[in-house]
C-alpha positions in Angstrom: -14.1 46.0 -27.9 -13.7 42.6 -29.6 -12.2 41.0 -26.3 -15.4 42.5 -24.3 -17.9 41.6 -27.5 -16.3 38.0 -27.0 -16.5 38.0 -23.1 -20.0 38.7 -23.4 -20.7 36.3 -26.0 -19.3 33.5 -24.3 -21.6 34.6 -20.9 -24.4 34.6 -23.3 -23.5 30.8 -24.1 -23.1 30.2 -20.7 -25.5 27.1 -19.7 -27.2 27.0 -16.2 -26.5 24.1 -14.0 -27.0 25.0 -10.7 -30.3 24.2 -10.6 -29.5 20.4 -11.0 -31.0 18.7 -7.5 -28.8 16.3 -6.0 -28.1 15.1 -2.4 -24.3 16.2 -2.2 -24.7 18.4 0.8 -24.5 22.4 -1.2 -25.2 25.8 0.7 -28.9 24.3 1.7 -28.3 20.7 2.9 -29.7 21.1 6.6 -33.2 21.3 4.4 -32.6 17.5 4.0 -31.2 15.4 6.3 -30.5 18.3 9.3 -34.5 18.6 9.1 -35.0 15.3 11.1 -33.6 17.1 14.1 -36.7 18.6 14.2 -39.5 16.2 12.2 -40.1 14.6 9.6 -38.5 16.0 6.0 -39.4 15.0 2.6 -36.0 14.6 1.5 -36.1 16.8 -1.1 -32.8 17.4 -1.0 -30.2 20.9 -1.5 -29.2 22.5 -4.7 -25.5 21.3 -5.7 -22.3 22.1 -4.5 -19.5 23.0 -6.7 -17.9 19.5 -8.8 -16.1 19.1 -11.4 -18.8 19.0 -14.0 -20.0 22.5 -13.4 -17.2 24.6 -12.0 -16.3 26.1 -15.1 -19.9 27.6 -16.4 -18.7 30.0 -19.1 -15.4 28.8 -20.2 -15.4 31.0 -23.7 -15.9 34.1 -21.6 -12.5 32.8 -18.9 -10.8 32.3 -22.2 -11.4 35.5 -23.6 -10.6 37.7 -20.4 -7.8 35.6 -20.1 -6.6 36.3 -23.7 -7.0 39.9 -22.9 -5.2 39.9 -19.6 -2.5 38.5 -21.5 -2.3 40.3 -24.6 1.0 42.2 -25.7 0.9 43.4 -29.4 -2.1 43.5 -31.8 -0.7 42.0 -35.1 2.5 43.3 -34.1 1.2 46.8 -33.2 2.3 48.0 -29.4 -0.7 48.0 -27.7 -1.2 50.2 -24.1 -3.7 48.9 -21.9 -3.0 48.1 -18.2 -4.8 45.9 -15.4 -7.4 48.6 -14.6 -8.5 49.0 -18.1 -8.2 45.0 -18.7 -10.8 44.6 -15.7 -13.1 47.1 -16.4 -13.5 45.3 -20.0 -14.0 42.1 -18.1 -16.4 42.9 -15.5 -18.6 45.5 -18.1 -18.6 42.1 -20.6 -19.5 40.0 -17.9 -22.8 41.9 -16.9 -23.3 42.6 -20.4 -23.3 38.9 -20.9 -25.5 38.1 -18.0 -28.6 40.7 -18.4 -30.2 37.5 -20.4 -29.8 35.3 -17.7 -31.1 37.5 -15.1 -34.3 38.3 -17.3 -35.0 34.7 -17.0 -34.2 34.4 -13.2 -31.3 32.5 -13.6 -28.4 34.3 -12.9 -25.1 33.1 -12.0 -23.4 32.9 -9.1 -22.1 35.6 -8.2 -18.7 33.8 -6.9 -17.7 32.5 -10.1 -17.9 36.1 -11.8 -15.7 37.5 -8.7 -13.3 34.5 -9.0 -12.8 35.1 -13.1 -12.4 38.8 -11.7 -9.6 38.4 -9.4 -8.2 35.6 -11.6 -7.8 38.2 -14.9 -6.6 40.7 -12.3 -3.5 38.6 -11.2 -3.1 37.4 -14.7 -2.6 41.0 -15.8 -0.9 42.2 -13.3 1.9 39.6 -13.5 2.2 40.7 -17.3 1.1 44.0 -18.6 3.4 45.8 -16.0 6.3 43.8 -17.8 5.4 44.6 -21.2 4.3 47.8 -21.6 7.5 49.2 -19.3 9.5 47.3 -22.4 11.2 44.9 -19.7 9.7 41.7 -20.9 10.6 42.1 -24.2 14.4 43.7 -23.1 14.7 40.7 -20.8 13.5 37.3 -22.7 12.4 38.8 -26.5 9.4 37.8 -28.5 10.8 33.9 -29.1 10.3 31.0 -27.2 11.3 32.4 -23.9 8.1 34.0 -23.9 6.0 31.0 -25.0 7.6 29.7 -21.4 7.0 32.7 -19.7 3.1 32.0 -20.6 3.1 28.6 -20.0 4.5 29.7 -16.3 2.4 32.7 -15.7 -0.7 30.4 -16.9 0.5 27.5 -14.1 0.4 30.6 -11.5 -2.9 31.5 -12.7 -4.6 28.1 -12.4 -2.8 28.1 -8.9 -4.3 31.3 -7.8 -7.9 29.9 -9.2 -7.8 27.0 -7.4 -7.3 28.7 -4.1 -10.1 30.9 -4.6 -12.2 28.7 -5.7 -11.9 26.5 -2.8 -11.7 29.6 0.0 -14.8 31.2 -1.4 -16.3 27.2 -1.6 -14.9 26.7 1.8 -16.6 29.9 3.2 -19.8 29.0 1.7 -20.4 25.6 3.1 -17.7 25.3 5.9 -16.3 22.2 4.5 -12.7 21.8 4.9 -10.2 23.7 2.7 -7.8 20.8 2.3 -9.9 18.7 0.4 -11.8 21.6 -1.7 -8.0 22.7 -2.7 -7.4 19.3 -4.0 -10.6 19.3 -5.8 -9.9 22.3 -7.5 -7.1 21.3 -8.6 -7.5 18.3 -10.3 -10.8 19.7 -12.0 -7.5 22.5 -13.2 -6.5 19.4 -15.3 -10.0 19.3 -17.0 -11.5 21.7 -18.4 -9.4 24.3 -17.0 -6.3 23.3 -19.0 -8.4 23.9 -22.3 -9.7 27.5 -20.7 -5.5 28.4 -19.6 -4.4 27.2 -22.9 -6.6 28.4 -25.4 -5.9 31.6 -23.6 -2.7 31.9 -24.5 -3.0 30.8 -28.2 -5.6 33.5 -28.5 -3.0 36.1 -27.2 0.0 35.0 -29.4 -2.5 34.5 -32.3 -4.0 37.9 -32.0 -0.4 39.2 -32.0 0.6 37.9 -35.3 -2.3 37.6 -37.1 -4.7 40.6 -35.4 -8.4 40.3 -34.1 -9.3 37.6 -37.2 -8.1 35.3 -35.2 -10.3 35.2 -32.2 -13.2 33.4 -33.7 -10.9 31.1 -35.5 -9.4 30.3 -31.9 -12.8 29.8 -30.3 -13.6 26.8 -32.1 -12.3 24.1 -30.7 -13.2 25.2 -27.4 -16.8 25.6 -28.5 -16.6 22.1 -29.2 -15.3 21.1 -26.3 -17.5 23.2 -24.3 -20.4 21.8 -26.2 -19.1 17.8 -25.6 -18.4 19.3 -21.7 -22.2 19.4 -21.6 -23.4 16.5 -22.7 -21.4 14.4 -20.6 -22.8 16.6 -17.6 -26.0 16.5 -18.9 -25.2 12.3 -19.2 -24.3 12.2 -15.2 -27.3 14.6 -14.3 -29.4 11.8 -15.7 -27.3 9.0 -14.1 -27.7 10.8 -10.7 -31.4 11.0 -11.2 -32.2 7.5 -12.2 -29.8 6.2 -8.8 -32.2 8.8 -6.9 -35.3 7.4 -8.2 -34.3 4.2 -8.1 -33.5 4.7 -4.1 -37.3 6.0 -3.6 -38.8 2.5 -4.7 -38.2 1.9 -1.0 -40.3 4.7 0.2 -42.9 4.0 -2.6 -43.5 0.5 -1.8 -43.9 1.7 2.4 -40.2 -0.1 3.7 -38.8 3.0 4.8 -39.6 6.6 6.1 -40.1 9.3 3.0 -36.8 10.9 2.4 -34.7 8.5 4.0 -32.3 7.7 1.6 -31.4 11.2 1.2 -31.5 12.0 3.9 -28.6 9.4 4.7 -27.2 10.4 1.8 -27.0 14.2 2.3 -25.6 13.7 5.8 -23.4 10.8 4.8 -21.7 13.2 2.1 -21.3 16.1 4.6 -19.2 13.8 7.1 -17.1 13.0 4.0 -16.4 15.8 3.5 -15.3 16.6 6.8 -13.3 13.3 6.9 -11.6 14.6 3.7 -13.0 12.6 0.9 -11.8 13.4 -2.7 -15.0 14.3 -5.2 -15.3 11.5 -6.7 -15.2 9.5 -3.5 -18.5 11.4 -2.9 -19.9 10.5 -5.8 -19.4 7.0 -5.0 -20.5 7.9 -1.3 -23.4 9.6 -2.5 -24.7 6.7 -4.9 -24.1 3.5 -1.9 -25.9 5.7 0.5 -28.8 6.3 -1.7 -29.2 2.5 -2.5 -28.4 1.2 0.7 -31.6 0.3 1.6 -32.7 -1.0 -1.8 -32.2 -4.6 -0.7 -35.3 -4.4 1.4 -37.3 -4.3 -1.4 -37.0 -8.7 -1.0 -38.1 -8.6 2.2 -42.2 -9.8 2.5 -42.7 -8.4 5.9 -41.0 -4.6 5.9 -38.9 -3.9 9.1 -40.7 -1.6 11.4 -40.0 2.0 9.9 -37.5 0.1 8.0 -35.1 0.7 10.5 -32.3 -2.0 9.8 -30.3 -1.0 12.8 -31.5 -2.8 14.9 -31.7 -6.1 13.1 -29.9 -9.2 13.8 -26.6 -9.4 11.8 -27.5 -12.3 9.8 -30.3 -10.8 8.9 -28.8 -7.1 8.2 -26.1 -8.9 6.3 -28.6 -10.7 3.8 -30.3 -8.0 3.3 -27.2 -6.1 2.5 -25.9 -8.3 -0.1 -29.4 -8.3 -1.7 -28.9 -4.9 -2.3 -25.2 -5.4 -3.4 -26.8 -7.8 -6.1 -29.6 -5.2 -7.1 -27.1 -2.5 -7.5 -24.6 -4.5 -9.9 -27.7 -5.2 -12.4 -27.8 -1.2 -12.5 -24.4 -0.4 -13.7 -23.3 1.6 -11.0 -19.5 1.5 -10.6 -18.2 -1.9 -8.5 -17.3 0.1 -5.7 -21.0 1.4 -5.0 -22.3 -2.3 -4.7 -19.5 -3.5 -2.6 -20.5 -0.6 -0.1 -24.0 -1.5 -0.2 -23.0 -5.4 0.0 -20.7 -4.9 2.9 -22.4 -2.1 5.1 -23.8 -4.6 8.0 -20.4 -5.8 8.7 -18.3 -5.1 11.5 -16.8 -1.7 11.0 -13.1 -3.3 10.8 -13.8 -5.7 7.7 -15.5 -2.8 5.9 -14.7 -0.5 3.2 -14.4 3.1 4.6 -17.0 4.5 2.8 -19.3 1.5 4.2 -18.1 2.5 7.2 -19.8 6.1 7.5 -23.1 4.5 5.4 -23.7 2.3 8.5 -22.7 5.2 11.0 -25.2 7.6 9.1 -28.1 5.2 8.9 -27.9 3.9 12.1 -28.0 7.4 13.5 -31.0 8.3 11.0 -33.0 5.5 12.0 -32.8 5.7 15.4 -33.8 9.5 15.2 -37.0 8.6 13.0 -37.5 5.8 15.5 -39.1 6.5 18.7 -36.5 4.7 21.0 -34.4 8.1 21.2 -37.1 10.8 22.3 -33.5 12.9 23.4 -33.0 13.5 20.0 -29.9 13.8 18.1 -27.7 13.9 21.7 -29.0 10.5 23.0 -28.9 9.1 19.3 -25.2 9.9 18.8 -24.6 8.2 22.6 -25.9 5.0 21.3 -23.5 5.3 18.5 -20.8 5.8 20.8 -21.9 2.9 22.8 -21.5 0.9 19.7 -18.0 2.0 18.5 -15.9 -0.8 19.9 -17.8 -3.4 16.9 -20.5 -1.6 14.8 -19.3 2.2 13.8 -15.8 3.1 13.6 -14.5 5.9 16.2 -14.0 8.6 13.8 -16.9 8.1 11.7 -19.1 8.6 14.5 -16.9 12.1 16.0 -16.9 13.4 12.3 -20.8 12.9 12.1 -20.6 14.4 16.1 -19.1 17.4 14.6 -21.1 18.0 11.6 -24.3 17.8 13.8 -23.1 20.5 16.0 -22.2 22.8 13.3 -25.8 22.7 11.9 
């Protein structure tokens, strides 16, 4: 009961992020920059995909069931419970915990409550077997052999996390599993090392010193939790000033409505596909949404503000306009030598330049009216530019994500 009270508790604490807007290309993506296929879109963009900042969303209640899964003796009493009983606790806790949160309409996603579910589940398995048959303790005793035990059952844990996590992320937006593996596993080093070992000191606390010393254990990762927050809260703001700063563009009438993210949704779907680490989005995500932000200098605005087709003197200028705009908003370096360098040839580019040109060429020769073929004669002209302008790959990766829709 105290393991389920504190299961549920930590749900209750759980704080909603999902519904943060951003232009990383999540589960509803094709609403943004896919929508040009077929008119005009107002580029408002798809609810986030998983990152680093939110992938962990109730970290007391993982704690907890982890505890639990882990548990041998209760202030050195034997204790009896097995895996079924240890999941029932966890999934009855979990909904318990939840019933607030679908009152309001926010409930979460159902994926992380089936991954913390299977997770607990291997957790368990690879322990209570061991211990209540009497063969752990026969084999490596209560001393510091079991303290490693933990530390290597906890290692296989995070393991088998980070592969669901990235199959069930994989499934859901068909990006590669590859990358989403390696994503999940460095987030493992975050947050998740606090969740794995304050799981463990919960267990081996419980078992000297009884159920007292659950809420002493909870603590410090109620702090952290609470510090996790405001730094995600402190990057949700970050990403929203970059996307209002982006729409200045559109505002003053130099480019379409939704353009930038519209480049910017599509230009983080072909990194993805090209196997771009997360924060090699981000980065991705911020150039592409300020790429244009250089012809704000201009005193006649291109026509759609299409920059395509420009000369390359006067692409470049107005690319390094933007470059010096971006630096006097405190973006990372990175971001303003994309925007600075995107009208070059593809060869003396950055590779993230490299798909911002690909993506924005193709976007503004859809919105133009040059193309009427659509996407298919659009993509051609890329081709035809591929030996100078657009990099080979770039273009087949953006080829392929078009065609998955």
């Amino acid at each position: 009961m105290a393991f389920g009270a504190l299961i549920a508790c930590g749900e209750l604490a759980r704080r909603d992020t999902r519904d943060v807007r951003d232009t990383r290309g999540g589960p509803g993506a094709r609403d943004g920059w896919e929508a040009r296929a077929g008119g005009d879109a107002d580029g408002g963009g798809a609810p986030r995909a998983a990152a680093p900042d939110d992938r962990q969303p109730a970290p007391l209640a993982s704690a907890g069931a982890l505890a639990y899964a882990l548990l041998g003796p209760d202030a050195a009493a034997p204790t009896h419970h097995g895996v079924l009983q240890i999941v029932t606790v966890v999934v009855a806790a979990a909904l318990a915990g939840i019933v607030p949160h679908i009152a309001r309409g926010r409930a979460p996603a159902a994926d992380h409550l089936a991954r913390r579910v299977l997770t607990v589940a291997f957790a368990a398995a690879c322990f209570q077997p061991l211990y209540n048959s009497g063969r752990l303790e026969r084999g490596i005793g209560q001393g510091p052999y079991l303290v490693l035990y933990l530390l290597l059952l906890l290692g296989l844990t995070a393991l088998c996390d980070a592969v669901l996590a990235a199959a069930l992320a994989g499934a859901r937006t068909g990006w590669p599993y590859g990358p989403l593996l390696r994503d999940e596993l460095r987030a493992q080093l975050g947050i998740g090392s606090a969740i794995c070992a304050t799981g463990v000191v919960m267990a081996l606390g419980v078992a000297v010193a009884g159920l007292w010393a659950l809420p002493v254990f909870c603590v410090p990762l109620l702090l952290t939790q609470l510090s996790f927050h405001r730094i995600a809260a402190i990057r949700t703001t970050y990403r929203q000033t970059i996307t209002s700063l982006a729409r200045a563009t559109e505002i003053a009438g130099y480019t379409r409505p939704g353009h930038s993210r519209r480049v910017a949704a599509l230009s983080c779907a072909v990194g993805r596909e090209l196997g771009l680490s997360e924060r090699e989005l981000t980065v991705l995500e911020y150039a592409a949404l300020m790429h244009d932000i250089g012809q704000l200098s201009l005193v006649d605005p291109v026509r759609a503000g299409a920059t395509a087709g420009l000369p390359p003197a006067e692409a470049r200028r107005i690319a390094e306009l933007g470059g010096e705009v971006a630096r006097q908003t405190g973006v990372p370096a990175e971001v303003a030598v994309i925007v600075e360098r995107q009208a070059d040839p593809y060869r003396e580019q950055p590779a993230l330049a490299r798909i911002v040109r690909a993506v924005n060429a193709y976007e503004d020769l859809l919105g133009g009216t040059r193309h009427p073929g659509g996407p298919l004669a659009a993509l051609e002209q890329l081709r035809l530019g591929t030996g100078r302008d657009y990099q080979p790959e770039v273009v087949e990766c953006l080829a392929r994500v078009l065609a998955r829709g």
